[in-house]
C-alpha positions as CSV (number, residue, x, y, z in Angstrom):
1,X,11.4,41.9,-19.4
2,X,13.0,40.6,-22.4
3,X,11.2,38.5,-25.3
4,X,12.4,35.1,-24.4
5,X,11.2,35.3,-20.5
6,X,7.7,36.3,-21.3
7,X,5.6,33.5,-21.8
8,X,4.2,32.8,-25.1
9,X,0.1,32.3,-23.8
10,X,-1.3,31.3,-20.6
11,X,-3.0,28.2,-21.8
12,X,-6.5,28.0,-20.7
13,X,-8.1,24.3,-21.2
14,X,-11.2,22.1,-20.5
15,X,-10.3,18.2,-20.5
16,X,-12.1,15.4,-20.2
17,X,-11.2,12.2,-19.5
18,X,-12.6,9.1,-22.2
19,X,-13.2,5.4,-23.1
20,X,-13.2,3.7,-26.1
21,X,-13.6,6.6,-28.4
22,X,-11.2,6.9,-31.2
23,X,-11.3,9.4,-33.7
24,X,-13.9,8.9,-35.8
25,X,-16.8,8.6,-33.2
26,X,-15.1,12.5,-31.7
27,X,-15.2,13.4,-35.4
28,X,-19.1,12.1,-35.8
29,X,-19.9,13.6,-32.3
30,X,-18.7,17.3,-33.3
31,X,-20.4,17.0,-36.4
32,X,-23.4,16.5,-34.4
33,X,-22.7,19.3,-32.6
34,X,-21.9,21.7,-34.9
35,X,-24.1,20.4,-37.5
36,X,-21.1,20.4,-40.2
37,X,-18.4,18.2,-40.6
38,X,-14.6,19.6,-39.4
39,X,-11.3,18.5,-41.0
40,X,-9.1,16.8,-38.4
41,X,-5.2,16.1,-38.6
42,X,-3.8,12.8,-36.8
43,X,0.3,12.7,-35.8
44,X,2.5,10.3,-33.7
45,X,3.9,12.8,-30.8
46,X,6.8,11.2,-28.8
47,X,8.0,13.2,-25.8
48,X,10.1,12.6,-22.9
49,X,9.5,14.8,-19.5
50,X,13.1,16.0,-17.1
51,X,13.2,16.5,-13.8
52,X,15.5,16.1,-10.7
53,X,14.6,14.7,-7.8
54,X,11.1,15.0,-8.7
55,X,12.1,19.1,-7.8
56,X,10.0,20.4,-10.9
57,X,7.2,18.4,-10.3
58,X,6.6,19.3,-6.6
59,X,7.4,23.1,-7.8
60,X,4.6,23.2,-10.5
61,X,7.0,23.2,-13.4
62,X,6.7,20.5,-16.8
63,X,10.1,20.3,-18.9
64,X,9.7,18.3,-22.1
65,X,10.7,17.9,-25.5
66,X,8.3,17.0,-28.3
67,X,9.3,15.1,-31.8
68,X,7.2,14.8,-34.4
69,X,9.1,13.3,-37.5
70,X,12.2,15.3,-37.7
71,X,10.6,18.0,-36.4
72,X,11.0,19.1,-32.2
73,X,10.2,21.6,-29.8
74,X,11.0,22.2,-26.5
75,X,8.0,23.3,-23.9
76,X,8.2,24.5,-20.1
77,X,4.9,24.9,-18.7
78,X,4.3,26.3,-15.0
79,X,1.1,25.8,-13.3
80,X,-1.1,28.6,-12.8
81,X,-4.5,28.4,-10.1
82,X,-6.9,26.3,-11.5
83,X,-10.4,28.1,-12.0
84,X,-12.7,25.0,-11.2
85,X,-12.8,22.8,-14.6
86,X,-10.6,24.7,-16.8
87,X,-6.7,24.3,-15.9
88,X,-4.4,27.3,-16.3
89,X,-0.5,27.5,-17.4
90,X,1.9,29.8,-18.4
91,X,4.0,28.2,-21.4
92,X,6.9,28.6,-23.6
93,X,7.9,27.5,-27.3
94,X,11.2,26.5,-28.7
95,X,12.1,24.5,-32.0
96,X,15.3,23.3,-31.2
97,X,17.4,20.8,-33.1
98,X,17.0,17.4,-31.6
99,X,15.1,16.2,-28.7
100,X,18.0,17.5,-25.8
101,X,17.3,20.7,-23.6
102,X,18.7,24.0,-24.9
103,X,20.2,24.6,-21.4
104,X,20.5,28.6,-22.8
105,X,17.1,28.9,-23.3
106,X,15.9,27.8,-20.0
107,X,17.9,30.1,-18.4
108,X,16.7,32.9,-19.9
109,X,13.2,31.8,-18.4
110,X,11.9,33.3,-15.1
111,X,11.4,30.5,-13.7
112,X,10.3,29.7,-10.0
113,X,13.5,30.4,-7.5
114,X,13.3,27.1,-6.5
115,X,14.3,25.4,-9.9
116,X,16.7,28.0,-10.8
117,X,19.8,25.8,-9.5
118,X,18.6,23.1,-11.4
119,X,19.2,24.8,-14.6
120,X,22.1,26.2,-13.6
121,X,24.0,23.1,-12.6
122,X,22.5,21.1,-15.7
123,X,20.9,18.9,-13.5
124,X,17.5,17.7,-15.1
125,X,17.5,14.0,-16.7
126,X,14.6,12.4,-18.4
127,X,12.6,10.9,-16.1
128,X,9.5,9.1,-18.3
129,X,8.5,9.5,-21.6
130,X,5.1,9.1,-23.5
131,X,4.0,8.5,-27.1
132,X,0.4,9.3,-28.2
133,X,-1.6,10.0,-31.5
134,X,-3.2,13.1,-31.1
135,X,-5.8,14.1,-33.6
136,X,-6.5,17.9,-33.9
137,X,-9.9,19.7,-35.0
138,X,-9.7,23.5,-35.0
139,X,-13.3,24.6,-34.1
140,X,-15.2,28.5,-34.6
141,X,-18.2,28.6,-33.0
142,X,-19.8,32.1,-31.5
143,X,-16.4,34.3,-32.1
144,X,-14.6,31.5,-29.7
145,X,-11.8,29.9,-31.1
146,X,-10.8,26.5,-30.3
147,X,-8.1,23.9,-31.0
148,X,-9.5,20.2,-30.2
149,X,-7.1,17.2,-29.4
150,X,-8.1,13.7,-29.2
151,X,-4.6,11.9,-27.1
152,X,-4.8,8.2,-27.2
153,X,-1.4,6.2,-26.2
154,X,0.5,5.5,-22.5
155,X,3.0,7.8,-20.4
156,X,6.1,5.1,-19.6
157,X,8.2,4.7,-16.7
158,X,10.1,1.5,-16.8
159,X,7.6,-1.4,-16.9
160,X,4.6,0.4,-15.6
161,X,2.7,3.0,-17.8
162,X,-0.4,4.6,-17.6
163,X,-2.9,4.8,-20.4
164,X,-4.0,8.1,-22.1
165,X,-7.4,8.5,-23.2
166,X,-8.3,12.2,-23.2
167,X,-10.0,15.2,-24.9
168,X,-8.2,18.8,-24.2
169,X,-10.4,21.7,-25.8
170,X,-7.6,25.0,-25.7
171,X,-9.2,28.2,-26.0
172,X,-7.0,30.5,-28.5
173,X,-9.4,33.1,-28.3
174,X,-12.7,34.4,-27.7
175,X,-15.2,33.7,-24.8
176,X,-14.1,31.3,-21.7
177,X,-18.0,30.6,-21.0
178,X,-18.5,29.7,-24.9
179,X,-15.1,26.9,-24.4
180,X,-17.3,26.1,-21.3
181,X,-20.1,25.0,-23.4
182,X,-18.9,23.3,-26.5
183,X,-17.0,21.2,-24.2
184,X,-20.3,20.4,-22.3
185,X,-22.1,19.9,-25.6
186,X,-19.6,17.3,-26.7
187,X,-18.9,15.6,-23.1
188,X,-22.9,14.9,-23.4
189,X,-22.3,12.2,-26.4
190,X,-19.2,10.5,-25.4
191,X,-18.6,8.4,-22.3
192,X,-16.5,11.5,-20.4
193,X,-15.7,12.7,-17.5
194,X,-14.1,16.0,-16.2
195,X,-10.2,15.2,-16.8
196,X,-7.6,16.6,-14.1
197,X,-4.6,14.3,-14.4
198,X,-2.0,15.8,-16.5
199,X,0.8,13.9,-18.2
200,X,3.3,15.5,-15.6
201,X,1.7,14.1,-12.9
202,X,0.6,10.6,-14.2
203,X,4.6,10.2,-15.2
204,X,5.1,11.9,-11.5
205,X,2.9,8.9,-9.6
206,X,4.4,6.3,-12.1
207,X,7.5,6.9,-10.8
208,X,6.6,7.3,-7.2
209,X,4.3,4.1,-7.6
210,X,1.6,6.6,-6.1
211,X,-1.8,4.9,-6.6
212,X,-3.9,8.1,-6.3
213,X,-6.6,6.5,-4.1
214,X,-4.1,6.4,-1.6
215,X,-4.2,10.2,-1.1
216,X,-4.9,11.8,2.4
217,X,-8.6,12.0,2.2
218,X,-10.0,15.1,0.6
219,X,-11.3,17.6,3.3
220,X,-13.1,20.1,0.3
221,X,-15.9,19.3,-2.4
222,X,-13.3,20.8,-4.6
223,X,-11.0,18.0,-3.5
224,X,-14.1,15.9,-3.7
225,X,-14.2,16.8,-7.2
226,X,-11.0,15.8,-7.5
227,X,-10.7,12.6,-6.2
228,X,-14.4,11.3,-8.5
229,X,-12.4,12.1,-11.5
230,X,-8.9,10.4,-10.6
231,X,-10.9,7.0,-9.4
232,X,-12.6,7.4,-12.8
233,X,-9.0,7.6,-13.9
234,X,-7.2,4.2,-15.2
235,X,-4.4,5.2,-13.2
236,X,-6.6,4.4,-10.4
237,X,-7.2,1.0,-11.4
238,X,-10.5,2.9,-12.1
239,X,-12.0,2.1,-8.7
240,X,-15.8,2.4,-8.8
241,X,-16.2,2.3,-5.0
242,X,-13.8,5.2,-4.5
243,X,-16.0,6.7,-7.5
244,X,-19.1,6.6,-5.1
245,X,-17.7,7.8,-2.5
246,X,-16.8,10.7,-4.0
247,X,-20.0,11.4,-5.4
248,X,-21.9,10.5,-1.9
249,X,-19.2,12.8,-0.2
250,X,-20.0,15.5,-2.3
251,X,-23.8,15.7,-1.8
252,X,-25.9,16.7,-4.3
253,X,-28.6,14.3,-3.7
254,X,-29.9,14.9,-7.7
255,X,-26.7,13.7,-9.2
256,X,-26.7,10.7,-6.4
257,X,-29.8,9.5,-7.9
258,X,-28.8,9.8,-11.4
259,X,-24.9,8.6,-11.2
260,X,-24.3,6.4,-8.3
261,X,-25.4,3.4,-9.5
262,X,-24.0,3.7,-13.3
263,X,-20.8,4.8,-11.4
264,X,-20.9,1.3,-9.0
265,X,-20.8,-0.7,-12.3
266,X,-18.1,1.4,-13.5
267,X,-19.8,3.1,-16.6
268,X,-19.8,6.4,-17.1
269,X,-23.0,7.9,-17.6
270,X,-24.5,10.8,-19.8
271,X,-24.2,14.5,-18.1
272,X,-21.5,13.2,-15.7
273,X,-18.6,15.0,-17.2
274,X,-21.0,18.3,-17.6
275,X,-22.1,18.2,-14.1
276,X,-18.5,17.3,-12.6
277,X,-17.5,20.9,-14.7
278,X,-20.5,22.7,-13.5
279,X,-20.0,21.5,-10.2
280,X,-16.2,22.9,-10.6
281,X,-17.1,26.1,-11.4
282,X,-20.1,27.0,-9.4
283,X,-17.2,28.9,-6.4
284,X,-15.9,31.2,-9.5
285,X,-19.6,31.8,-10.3
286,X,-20.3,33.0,-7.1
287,X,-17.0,35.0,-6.7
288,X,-18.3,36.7,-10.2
């Protein structure tokens, strides 16, 4: 397999979903944490997501192209099995010259079958676009090496958007369990919970006007899972209710008792985000 068809990492990450934090309190909370202070970088990142036909999306592919400044990139990310919490995607790099798709480049990609015609007949259009600040800390702790990004700002489609509010912890290298913890750790301070919308598929329901409370009913706890942290989500309106139900359906009578009333009033309670992540994970424990 040549170079430019092998993806440059599988991208292994732990988000959670927040309110009202900007990046100060994140910088005072990982402070706290780590019980020193770490230097943080702030940028304006304006992107702008292609597909056809929604084709991509429904085929677990994200096109986009990044600016910052005079400066852009081109990404294609394909979803990979999602191991409880921590989502999974194999993704590849280009600087190109200006924000358009290098057509050449994506076909150079092994790509799923099902997009390949899409490429090949120059078919993809921009089809919403997002602007965010992201703030970046680039955290060692116990030979695991992280990048943390703060995104605040809105995905666009038309005259709808969708807030973003989020905290993605990547793992560059080192220990998956130690990711697992810092993220934890933190998630404990702020008002969190465990993130699974991406950008891709909050521009996705944007376009489709796809409220995701209006989902066929989740038949898993996974799905369970699932559903608490998109009616947490301001995509869902959040809707507290559908929050409870979610947490009732899923069972464990000790998180009832500690969340389900915090969760009516719409607040997000301390240990939420950890246990939604534990909770995640405890099928790949078993498995291990």
């Amino acid at each position: 397999m040549n170079r430019s068809s092998t993806p440059d990492t599988i991208e292994l990450e732990l988000k959670l979903g927040l309110r009202d934090c900007d990046p100060s309190r994140v910088s005072k909370v990982l402070h706290s944490v780590l019980d020193q202070a770490i230097p943080s970088q702030t940028e304006l990142l304006q992107n702008a997501y292609f597909d056809c036909a929604g084709l991509l999306h429904r085929s677990g592919v994200a096109i986009r192209t990044r600016s910052i400044n005079e400066s852009h990139e081109m990404t294609v990310k394909i979803r990979e099995p999602d191991e409880g919490g921590l989502s999974q995607r194999r993704e590849w790099n280009f600087s190109i010259d200006s924000p358009h798709l290098d057509y050449a480049r994506l076909e150079s990609l092994d790509l799923p079958v099902s997009v390949v015609p899409l490429i090949q007949e120059r078919s993809l259009e921009v089809v919403f676009q997002n602007a965010f600040e992201r703030t970046d800390w680039h955290v060692t702790r116990d030979n695991c090496d992280v990048m943390m990004s703060l995104d605040l700002g809105s995905v666009q489609v038309g005259d709808r958007e969708s807030r973003v509010s989020e905290l993605e912890l990547e793992l560059l290298s080192g220990d998956v369990d130690q990711l697992t913890a810092l993220g934890c750790e933190i998630s404990d301070r702020l008002p969190a919970f465990m993130g699974v919308i991406s950008k891709a598929e909050r521009g996705d329901r944007l376009i489709r006007d796809a409220n995701p409370m209006k989902d066929p009913t989740p038949d898993t706890r996974e799905h369970w899972l699932h559903w608490l942290s998109r009616a947490l989500d301001p995509l869902s309106g959040p809707a507290p209710d559908e929050a409870v139900r979610a947490l009732e359906a899923i069972g464990d009578q000790q998180a009832i008792s500690l969340y389900r009333d915090s969760l009516r009033r719409g607040e997000l309670p301390s240990g939420l985000a950890r246990w939604m992540i534990g909770k995640s994970l405890e099928p790949t424990n078993a498995a291990s």
